[in-house]
Structures are given as C-alpha cells and as structure tokens.
DSSP file (Angstrom, degrees, kcal/mol; ACC not computed):
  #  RESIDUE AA STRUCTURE BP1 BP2  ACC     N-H-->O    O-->H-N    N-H-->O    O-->H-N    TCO  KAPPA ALPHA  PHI   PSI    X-CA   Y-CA   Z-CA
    1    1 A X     >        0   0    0      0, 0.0     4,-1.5     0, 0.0     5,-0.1   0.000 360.0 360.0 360.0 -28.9  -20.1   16.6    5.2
    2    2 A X  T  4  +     0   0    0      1,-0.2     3,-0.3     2,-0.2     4,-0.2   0.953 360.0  56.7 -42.9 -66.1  -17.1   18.4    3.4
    3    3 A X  T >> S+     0   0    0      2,-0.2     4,-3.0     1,-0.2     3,-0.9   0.641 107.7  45.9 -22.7 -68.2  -14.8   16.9    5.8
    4    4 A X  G >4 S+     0   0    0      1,-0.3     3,-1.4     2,-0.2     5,-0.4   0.923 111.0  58.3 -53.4 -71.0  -16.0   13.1    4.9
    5    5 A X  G 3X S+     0   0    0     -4,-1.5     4,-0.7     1,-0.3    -1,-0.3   0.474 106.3  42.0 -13.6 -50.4  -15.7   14.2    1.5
    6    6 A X  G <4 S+     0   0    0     -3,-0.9    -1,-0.3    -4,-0.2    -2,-0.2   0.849 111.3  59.7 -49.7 -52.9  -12.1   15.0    1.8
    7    7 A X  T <X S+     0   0    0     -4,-3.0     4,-0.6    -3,-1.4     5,-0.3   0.910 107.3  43.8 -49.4 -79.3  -11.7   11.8    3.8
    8    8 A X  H  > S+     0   0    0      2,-0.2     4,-0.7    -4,-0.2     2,-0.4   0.746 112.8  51.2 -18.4 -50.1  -12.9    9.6    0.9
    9    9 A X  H  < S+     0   0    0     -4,-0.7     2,-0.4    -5,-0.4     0, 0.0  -0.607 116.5  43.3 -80.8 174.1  -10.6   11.6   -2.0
   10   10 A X  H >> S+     0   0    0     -2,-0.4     3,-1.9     1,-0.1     4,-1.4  -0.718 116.0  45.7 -93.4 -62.7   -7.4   11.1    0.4
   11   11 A X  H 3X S+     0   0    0     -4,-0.6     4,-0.7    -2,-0.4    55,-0.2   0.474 116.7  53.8 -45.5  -8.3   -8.3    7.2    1.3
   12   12 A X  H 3< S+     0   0    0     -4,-0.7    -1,-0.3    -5,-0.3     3,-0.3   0.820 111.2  33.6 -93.0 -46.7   -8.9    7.0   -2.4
   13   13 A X  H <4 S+     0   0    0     -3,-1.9     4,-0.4     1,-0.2     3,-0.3   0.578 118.7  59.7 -75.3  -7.4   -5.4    8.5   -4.3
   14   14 A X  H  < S+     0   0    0     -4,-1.4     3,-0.2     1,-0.3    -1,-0.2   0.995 116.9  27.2 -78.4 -25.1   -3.8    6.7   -1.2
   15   15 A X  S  X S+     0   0    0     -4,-0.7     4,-0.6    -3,-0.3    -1,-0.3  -0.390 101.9  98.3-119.7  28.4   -5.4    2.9   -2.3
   16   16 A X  T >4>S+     0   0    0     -3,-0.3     5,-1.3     2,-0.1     3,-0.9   0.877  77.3  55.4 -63.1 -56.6   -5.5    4.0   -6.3
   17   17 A X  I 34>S+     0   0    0     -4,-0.4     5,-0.7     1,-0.2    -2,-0.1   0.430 118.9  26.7 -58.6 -10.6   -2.6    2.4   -6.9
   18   18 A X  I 34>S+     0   0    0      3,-0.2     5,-0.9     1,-0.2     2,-0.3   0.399 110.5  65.0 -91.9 -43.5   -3.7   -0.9   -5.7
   19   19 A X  I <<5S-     0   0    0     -3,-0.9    -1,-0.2    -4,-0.6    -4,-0.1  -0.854 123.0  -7.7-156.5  85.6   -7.0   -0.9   -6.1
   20   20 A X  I  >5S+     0   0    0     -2,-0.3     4,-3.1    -3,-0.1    -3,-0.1  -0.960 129.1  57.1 -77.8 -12.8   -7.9   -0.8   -9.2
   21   21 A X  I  4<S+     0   0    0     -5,-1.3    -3,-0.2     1,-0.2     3,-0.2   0.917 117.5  18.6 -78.4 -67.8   -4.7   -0.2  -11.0
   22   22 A X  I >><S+     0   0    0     -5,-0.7     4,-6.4    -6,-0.3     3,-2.8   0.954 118.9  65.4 -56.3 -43.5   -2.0   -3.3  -10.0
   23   23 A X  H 3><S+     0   0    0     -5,-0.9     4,-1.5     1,-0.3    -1,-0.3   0.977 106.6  38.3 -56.5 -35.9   -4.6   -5.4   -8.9
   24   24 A X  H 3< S+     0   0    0     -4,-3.1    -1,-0.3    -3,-0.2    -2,-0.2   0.289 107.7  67.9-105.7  46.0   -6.0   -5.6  -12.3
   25   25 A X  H <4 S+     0   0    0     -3,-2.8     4,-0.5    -4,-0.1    -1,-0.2   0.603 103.5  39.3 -80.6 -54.6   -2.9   -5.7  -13.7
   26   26 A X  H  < S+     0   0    0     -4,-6.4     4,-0.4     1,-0.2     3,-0.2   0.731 110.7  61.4 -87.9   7.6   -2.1   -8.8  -12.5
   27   27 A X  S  < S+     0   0    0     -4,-1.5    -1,-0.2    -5,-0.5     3,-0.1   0.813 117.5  29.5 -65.9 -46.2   -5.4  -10.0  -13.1
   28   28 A X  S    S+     0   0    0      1,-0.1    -1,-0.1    -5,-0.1    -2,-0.1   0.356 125.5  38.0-116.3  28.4   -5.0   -9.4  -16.5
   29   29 A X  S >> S+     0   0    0     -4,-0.5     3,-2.5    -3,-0.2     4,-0.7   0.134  77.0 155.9-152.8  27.9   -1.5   -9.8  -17.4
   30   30 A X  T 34  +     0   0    0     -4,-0.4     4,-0.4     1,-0.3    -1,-0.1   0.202  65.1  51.7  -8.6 -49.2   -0.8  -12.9  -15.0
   31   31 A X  T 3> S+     0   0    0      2,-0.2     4,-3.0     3,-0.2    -1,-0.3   0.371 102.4  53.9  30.3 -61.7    1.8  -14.2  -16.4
   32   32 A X  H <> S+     0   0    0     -3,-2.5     4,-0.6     2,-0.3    -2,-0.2   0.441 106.6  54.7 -99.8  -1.8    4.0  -11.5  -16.8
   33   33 A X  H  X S+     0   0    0     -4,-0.7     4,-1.0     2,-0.2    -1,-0.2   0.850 104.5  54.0-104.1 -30.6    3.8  -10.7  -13.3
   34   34 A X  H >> S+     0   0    0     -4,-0.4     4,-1.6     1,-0.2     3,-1.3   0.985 109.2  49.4 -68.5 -47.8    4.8  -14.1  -12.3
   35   35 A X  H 3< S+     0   0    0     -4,-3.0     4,-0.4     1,-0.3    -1,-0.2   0.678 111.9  44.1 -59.5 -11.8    7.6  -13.7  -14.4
   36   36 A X  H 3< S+     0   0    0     -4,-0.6    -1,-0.3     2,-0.2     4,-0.3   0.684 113.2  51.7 -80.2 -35.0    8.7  -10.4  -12.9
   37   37 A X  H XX S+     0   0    0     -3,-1.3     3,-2.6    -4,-1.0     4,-1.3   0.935  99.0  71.2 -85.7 -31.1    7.9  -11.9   -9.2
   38   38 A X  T 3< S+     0   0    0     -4,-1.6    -1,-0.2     1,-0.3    -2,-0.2   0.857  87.4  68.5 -46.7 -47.7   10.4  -15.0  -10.6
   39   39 A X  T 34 S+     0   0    0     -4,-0.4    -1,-0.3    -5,-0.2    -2,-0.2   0.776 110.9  25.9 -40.2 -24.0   13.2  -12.2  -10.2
   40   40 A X  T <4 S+     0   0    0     -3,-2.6     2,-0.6     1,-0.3    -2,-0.2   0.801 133.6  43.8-110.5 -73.3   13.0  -12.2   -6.5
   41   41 A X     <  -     0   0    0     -4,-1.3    -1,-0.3     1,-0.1     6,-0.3  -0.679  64.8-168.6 -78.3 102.8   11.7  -16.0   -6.5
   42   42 A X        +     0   0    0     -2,-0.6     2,-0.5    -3,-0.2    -1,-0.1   0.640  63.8  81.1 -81.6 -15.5   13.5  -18.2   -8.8
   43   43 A X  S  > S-     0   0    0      1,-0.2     4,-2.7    -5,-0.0     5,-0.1  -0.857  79.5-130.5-114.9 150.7   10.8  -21.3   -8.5
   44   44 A X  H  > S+     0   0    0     -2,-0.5     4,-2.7     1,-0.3    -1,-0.2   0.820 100.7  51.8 -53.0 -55.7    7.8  -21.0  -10.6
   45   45 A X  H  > S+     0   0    0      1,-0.2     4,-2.4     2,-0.2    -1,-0.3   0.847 103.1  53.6 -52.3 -32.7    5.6  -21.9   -7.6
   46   46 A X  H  > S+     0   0    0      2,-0.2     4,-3.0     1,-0.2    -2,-0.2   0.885 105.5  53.5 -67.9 -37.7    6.7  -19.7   -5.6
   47   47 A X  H  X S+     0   0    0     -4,-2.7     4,-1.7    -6,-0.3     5,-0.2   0.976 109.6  53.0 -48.1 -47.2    6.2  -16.4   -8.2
   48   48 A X  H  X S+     0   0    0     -4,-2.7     4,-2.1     1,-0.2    -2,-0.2   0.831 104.9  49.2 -93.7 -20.9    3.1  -17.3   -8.5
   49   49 A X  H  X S+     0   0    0     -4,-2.4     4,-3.3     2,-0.2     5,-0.3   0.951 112.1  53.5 -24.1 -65.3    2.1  -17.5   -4.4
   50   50 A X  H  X S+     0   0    0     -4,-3.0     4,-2.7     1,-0.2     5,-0.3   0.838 110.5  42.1 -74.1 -25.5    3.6  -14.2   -3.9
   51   51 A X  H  X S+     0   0    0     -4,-1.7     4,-4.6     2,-0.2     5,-0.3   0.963 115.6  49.1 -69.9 -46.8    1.5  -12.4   -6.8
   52   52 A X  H  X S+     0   0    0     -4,-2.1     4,-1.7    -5,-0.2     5,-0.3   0.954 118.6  39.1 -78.8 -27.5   -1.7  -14.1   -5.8
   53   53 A X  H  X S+     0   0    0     -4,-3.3     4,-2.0     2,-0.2    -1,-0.2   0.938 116.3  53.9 -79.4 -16.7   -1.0  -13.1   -1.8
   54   54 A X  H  X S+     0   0    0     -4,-2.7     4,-1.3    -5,-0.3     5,-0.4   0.978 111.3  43.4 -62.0 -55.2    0.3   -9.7   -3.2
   55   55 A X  H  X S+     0   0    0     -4,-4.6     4,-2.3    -5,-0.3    -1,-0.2   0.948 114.3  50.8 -55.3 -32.4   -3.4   -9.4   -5.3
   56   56 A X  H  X>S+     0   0    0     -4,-1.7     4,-2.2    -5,-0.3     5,-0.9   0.975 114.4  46.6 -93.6 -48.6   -5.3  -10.5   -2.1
   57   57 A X  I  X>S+     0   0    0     -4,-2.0     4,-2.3    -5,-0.3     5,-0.7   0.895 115.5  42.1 -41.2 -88.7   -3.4   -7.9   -0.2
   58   58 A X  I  X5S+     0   0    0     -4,-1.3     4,-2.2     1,-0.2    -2,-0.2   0.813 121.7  41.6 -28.5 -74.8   -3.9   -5.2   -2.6
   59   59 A X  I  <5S+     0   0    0     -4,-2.3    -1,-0.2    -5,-0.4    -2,-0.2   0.912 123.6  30.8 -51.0 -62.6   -7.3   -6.0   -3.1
   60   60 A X  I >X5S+     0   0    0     -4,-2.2     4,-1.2    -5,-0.2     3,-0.6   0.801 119.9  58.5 -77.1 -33.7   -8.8   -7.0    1.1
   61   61 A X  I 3<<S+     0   0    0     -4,-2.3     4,-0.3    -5,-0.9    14,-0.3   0.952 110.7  33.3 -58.5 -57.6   -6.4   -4.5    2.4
   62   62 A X  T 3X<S+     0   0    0     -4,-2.2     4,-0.9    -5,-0.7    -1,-0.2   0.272 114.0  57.7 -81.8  23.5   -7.6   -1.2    0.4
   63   63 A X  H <> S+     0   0    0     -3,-0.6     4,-0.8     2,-0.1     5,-0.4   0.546 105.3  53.2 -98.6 -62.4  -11.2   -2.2    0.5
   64   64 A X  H  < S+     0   0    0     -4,-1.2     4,-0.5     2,-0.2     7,-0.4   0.756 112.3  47.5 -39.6  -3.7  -10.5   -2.2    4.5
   65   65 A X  H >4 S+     0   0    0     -4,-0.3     3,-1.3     3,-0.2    -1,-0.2   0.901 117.1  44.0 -97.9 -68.9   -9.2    1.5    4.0
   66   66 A X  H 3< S+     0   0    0     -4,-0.9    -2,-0.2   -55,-0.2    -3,-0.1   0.788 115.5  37.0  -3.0 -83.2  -11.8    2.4    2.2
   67   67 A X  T 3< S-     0   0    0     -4,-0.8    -1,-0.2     2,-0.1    -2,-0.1   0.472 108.0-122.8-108.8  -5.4  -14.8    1.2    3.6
   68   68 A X    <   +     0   0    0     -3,-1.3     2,-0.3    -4,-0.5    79,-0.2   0.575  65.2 135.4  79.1  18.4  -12.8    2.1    7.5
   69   69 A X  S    S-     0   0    0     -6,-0.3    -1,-0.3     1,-0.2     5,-0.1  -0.844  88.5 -15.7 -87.6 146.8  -13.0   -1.7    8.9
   70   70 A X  S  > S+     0   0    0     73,-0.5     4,-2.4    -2,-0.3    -1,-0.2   0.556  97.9 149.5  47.7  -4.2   -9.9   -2.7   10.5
   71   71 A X  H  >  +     0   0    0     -7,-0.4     4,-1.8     1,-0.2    -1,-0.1   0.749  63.6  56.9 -17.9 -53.9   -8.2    0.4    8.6
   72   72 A X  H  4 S+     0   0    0     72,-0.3    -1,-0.2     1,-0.2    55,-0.2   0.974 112.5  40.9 -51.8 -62.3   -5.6    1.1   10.9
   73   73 A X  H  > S+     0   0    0     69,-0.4     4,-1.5     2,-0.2     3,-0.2   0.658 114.0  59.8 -64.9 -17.6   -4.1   -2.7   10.6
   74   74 A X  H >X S+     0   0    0     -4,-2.4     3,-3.0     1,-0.2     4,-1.0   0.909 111.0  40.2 -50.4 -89.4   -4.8   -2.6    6.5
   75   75 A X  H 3< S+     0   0    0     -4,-1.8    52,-0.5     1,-0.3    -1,-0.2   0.174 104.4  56.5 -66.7  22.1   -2.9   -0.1    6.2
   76   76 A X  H >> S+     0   0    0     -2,-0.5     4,-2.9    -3,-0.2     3,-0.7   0.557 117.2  50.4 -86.8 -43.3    0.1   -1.1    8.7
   77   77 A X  H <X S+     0   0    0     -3,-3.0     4,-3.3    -4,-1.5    -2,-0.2   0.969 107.1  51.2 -65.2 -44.9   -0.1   -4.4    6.0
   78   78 A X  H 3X S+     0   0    0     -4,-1.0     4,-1.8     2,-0.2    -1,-0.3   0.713 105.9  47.4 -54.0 -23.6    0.0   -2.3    3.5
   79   79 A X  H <> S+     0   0    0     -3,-0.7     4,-1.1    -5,-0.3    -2,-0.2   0.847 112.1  59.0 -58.6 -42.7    3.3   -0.1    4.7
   80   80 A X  H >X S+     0   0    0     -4,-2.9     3,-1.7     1,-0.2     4,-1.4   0.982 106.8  45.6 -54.8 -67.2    4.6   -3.8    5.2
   81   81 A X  H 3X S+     0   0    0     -4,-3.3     4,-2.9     1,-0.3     5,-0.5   0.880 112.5  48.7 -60.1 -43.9    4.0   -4.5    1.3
   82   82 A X  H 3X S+     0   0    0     -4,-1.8     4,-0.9     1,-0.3    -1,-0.3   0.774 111.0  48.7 -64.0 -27.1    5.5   -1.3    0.0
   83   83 A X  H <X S+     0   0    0     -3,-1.7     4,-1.2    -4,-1.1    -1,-0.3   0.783 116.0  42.7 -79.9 -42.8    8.5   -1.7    2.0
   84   84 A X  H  X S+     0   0    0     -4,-1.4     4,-1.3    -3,-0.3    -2,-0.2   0.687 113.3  52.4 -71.9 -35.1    8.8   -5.4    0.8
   85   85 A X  H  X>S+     0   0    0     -4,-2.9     4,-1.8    -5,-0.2     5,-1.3   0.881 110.6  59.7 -57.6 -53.9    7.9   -4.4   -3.1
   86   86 A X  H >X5S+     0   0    0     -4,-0.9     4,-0.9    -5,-0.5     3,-0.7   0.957 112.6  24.2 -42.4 -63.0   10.6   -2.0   -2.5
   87   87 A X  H 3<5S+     0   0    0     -4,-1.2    -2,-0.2     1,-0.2    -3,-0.2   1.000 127.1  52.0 -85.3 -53.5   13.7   -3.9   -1.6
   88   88 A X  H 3<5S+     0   0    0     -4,-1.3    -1,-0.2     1,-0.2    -2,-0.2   0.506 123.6  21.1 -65.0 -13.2   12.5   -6.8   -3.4
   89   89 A X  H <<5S+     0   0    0     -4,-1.8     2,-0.5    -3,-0.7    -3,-0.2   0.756 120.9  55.1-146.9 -42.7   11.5   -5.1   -7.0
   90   90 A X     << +     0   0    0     -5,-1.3     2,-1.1    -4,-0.9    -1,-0.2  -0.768  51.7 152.5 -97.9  90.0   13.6   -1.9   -7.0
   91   91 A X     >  +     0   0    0     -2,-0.5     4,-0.8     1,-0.2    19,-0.1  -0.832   1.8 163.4 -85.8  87.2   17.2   -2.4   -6.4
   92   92 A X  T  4 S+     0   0    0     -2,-1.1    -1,-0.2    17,-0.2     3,-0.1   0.879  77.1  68.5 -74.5 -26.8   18.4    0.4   -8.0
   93   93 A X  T  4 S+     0   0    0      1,-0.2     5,-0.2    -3,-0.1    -1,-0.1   0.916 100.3  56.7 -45.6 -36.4   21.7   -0.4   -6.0
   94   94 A X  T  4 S+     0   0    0      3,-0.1    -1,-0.2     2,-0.1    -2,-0.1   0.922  86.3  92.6 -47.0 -61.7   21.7   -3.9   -8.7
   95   95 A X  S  < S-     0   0    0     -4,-0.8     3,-0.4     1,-0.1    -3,-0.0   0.199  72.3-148.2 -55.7 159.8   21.7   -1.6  -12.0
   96   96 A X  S    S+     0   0    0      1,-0.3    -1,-0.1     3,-0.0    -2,-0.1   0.285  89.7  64.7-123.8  10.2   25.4   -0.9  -13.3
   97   97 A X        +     0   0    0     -5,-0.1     9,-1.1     2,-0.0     2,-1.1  -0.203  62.7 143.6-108.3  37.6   24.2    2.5  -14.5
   98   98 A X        +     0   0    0     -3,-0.4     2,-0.3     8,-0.2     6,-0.1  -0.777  22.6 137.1 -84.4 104.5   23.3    4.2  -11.7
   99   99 A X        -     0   0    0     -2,-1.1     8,-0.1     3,-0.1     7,-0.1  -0.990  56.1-125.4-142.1 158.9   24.1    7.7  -11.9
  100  100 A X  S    S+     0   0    0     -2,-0.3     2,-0.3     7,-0.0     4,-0.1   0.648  88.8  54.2 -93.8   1.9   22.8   11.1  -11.2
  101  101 A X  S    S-     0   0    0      2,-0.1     2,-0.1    -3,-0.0     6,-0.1  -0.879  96.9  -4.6-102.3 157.7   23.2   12.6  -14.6
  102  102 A X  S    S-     0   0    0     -2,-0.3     2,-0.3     2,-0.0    -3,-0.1  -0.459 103.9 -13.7  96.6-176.7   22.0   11.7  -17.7
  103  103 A X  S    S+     0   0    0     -2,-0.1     2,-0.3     4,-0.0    -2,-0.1  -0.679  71.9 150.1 -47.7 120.3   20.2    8.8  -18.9
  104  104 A X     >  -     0   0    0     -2,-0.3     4,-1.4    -4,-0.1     5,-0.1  -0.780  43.3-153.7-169.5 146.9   20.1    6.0  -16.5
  105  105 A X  H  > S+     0   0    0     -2,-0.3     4,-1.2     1,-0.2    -7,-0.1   0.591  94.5  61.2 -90.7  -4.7   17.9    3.2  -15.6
  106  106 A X  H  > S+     0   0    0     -9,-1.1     4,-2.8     2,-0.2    -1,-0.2   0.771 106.8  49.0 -81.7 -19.6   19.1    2.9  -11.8
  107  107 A X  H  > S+     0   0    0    -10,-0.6     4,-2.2     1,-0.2    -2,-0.2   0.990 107.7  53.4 -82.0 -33.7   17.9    6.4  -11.2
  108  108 A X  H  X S+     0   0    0     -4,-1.4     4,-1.6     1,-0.2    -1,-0.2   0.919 112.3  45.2 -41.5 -53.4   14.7    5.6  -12.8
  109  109 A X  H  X S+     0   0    0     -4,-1.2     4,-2.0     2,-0.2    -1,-0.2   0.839 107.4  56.0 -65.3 -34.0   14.4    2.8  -10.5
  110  110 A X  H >X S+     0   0    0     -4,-2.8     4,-3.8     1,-0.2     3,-1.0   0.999 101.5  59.4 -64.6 -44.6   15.5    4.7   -7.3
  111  111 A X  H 3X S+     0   0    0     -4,-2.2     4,-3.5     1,-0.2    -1,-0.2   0.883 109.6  39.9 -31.3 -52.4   12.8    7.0   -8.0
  112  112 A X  H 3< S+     0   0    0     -4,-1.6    -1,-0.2     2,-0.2    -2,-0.2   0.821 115.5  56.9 -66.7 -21.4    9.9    3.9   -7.9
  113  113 A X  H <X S+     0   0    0     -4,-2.0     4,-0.7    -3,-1.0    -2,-0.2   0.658 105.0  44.0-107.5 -13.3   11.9    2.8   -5.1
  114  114 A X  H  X S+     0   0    0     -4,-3.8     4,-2.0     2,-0.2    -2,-0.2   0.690 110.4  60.6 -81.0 -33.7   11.5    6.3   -3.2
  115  115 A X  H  < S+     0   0    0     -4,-3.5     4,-0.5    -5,-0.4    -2,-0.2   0.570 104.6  48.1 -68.9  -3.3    7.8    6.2   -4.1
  116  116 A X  H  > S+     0   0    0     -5,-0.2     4,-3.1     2,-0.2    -2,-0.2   0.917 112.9  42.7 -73.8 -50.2    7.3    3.0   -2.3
  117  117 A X  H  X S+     0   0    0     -4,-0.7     4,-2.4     1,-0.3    -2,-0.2   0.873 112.9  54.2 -80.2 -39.2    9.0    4.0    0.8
  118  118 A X  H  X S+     0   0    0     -4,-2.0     4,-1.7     1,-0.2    -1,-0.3   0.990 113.8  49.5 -74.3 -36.5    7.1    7.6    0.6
  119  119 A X  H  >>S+     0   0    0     -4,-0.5     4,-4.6     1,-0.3     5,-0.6   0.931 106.4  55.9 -37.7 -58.9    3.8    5.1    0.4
  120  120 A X  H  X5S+     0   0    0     -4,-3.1     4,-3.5     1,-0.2     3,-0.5   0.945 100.1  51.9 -17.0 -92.7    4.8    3.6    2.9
  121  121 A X  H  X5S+     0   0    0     -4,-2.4     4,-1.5     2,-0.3    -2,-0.3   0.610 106.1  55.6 -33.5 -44.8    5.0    6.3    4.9
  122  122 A X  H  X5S+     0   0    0     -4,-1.7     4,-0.9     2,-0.2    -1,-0.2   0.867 107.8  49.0 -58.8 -44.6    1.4    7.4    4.2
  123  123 A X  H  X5S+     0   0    0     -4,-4.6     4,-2.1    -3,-0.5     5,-0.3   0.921 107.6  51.6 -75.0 -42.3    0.0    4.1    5.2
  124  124 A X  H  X<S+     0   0    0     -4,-3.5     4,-2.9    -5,-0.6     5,-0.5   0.978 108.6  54.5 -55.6 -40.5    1.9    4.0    8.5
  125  125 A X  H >X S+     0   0    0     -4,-1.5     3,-1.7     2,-0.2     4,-1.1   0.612 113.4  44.3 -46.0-103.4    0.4    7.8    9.1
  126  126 A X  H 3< S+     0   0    0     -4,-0.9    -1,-0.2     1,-0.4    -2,-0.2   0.450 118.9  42.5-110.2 -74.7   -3.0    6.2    8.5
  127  127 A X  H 3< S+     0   0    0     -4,-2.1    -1,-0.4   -52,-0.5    -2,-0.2   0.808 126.3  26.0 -45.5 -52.1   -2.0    3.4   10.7
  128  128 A X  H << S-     0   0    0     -4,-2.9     2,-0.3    -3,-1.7    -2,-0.2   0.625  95.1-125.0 -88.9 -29.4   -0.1    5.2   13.8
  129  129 A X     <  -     0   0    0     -4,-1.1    -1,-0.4    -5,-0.5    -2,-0.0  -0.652  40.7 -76.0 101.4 178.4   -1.7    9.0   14.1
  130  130 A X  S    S+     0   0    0     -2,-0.3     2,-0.2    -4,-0.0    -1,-0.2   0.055 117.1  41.5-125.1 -22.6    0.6   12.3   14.0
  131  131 A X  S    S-     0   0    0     -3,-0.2     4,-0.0     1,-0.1    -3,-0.0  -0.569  93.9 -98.3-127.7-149.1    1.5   11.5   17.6
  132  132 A X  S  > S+     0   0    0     -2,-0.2     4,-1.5     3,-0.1    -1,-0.1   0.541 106.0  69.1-112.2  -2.6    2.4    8.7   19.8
  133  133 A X  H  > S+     0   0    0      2,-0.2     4,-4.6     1,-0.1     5,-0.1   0.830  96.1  54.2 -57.7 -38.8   -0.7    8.1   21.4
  134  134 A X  H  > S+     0   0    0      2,-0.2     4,-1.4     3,-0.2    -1,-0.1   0.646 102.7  56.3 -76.6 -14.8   -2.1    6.8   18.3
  135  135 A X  H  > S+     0   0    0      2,-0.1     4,-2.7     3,-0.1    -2,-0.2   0.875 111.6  48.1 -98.5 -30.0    0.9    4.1   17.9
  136  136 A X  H  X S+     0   0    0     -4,-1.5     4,-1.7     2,-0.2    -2,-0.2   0.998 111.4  44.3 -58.8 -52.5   -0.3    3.0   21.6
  137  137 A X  H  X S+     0   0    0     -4,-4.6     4,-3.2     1,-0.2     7,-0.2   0.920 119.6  46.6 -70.7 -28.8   -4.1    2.8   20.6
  138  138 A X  H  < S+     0   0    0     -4,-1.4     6,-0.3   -10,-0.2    -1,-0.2   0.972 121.9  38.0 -46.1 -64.2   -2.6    0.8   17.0
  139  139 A X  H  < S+     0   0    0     -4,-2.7     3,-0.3     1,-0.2    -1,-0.2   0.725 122.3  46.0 -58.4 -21.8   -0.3   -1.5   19.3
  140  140 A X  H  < S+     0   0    0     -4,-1.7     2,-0.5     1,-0.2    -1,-0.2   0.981 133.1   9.4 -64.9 -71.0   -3.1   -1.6   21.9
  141  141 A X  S >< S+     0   0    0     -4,-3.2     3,-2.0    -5,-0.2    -1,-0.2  -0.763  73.5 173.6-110.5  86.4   -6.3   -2.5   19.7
  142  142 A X  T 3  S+     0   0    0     -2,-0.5   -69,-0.4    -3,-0.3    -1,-0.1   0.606  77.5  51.4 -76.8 -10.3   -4.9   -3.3   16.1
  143  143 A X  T 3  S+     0   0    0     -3,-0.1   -73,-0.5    -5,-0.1    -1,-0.3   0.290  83.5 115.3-103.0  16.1   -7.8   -4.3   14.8
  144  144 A X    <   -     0   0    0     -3,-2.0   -72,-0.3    -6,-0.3   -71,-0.1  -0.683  65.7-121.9-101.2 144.3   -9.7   -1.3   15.8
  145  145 A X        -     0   0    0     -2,-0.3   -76,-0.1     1,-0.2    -1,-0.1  -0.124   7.1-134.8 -97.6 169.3  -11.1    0.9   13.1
  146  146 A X        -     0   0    0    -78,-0.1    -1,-0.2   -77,-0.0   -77,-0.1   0.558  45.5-127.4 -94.9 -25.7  -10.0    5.3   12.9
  147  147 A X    >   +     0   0    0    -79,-0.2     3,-2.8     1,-0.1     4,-0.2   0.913  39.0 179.1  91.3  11.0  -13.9    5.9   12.2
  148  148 A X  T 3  S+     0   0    0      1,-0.3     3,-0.4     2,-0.1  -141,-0.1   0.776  70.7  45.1 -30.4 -48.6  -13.4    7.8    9.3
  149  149 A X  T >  S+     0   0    0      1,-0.2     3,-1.5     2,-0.1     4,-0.5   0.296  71.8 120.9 -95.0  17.2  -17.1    8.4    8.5
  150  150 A X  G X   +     0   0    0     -3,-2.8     3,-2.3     1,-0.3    -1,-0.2   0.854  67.9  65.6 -23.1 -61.8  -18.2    9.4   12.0
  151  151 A X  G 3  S+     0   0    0     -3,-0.4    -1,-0.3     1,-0.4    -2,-0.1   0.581  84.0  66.0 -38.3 -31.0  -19.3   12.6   10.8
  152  152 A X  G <  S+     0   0    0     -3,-1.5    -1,-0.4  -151,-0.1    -2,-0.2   0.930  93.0  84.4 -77.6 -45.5  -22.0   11.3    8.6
  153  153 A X  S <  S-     0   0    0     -3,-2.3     6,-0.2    -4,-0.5     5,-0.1  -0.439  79.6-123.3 -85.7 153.4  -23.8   10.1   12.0
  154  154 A X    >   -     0   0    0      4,-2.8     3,-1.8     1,-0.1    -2,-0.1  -0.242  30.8-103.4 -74.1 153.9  -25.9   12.5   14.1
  155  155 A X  T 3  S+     0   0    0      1,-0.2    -1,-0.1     2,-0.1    -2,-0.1   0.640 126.3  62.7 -35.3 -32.6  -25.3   13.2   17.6
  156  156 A X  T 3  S-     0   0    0      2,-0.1    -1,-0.2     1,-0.0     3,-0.1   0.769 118.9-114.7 -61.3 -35.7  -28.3   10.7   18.2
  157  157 A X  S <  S+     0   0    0     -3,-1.8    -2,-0.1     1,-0.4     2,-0.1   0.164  79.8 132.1  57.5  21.3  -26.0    8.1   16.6
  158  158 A X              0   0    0      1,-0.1    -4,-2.8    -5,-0.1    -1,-0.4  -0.256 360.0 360.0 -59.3 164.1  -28.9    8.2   13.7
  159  159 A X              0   0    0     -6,-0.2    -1,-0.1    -2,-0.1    -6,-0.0   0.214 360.0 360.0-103.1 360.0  -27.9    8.5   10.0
C-alpha cells in the first residue's frame, strides 16, 4: 500500500504544474496568456488555438497520468509540450543580457528553459521505462497503460 502511495505523490509533483497550477492560470487570466502565446504566434487567432489546445493538453493529459489510462502516451504528449513550451517561450538565446554573472534576465530564462527540458525528461521516463524494453512495449502498444495501481488489487484480481 506504501508503494501506491509513493506512486500517487510522484505522478502528482510530476502533473502539479499543469494540473491545477497553469491550467487555471489560463483559465483565469485568458487574455494575458493569449497575449504571451501572440509572441510565438503573431495572429490573434492563432494565440488563442494554441492556449486553448495547450489547456486541453495540460488538463486530459495529466488526468491520464493520474488516474494511469493511456499514461505512458500522456505523458510522451506531455514531453512533446515541454519541449515545444521550451523553444517556443524561453529563448534565452533572444535576451541581449544573457550572462553568467550578475543580474540578467536571459539567465533567468535559461533556467525555465532547463526546467522544461528536465520535465521533459521525467515524462519520457514515465513514458519509455529505465530500459529499452519499455521504449519497445511504448512504440509497440502506445496506448497501453504502466498499471500504476496494480498493487491495490489482490492476487484474486479482487479489490
């Protein structure tokens, strides 16, 4: 029972950041997130597409990590997004103050832009396994789920 217990607290800090915290960010501050997404995408429609498939991501992607349906392929979508939030939303190369002492707001940015990529990196663990058997069962069955809460069922496969 620990075990699941553990499972739940890691699948939970991994999908915090998403789910609630951004999601209801742009939920409640709409607006300002299309204008931020406006940076990457210069026409109006278009910001506001990528925030509302970025909330439906954020949202249907970490419930599926959570709740273990489809998990594996959530979180391959999710790796996808972090990696695309990344180059897309922190360019620290852009910033004309990028340096490694001092005040400067490109290192500030590389930093968010090295906590995507390590995010990243967490959902692809999730997705692929610790070896390379588990990126053949992903590529093999991608919609097939890790089982995370096996443990809660009895040998019987009672509850």
């Amino acid at each position: 029972m620990l075990s699941v217990v553990v499972i739940i607290a890691v699948r939970c800090l991994l999908v915090a950041l998403f789910l609630p915290f951004s999601a209801l960010d742009k939920l409640l501050n709409f607006s300002q997130a299309v204008d931020q997404a406006a940076a990457a995408v210069p026409a109006r429609w278009g910001a506001t597409l990528l925030i509302c498939i970025g909330l439906g991501i954020e949202v249907v992607m970490s419930l599926a990590i959570l709740t273990g349906v489809a998990d594996r392929l959530a979180a391959f979508i999710l790796a996808g997004y972090c990696l695309i939030t990344a180059v897309l939303w922190k360019r620290f190369w852009k910033a004309p103050d990028f340096r490694l002492k001092g005040p400067s707001r490109g290192r500030e940015i590389f930093w968010d832009f090295l906590k995507n990529l390590a995010l990243a990196a967490g959902f692809l663990l999730l997705t692929f396994g610790t070896d390379a058997a588990g990126a053949r069962r992903f590529w093999s069955h991608p919609l097939a789920s890790t089982h995370p809460y096996a443990a809660l069922e009895q040998p019987d496969g009672s509850r």
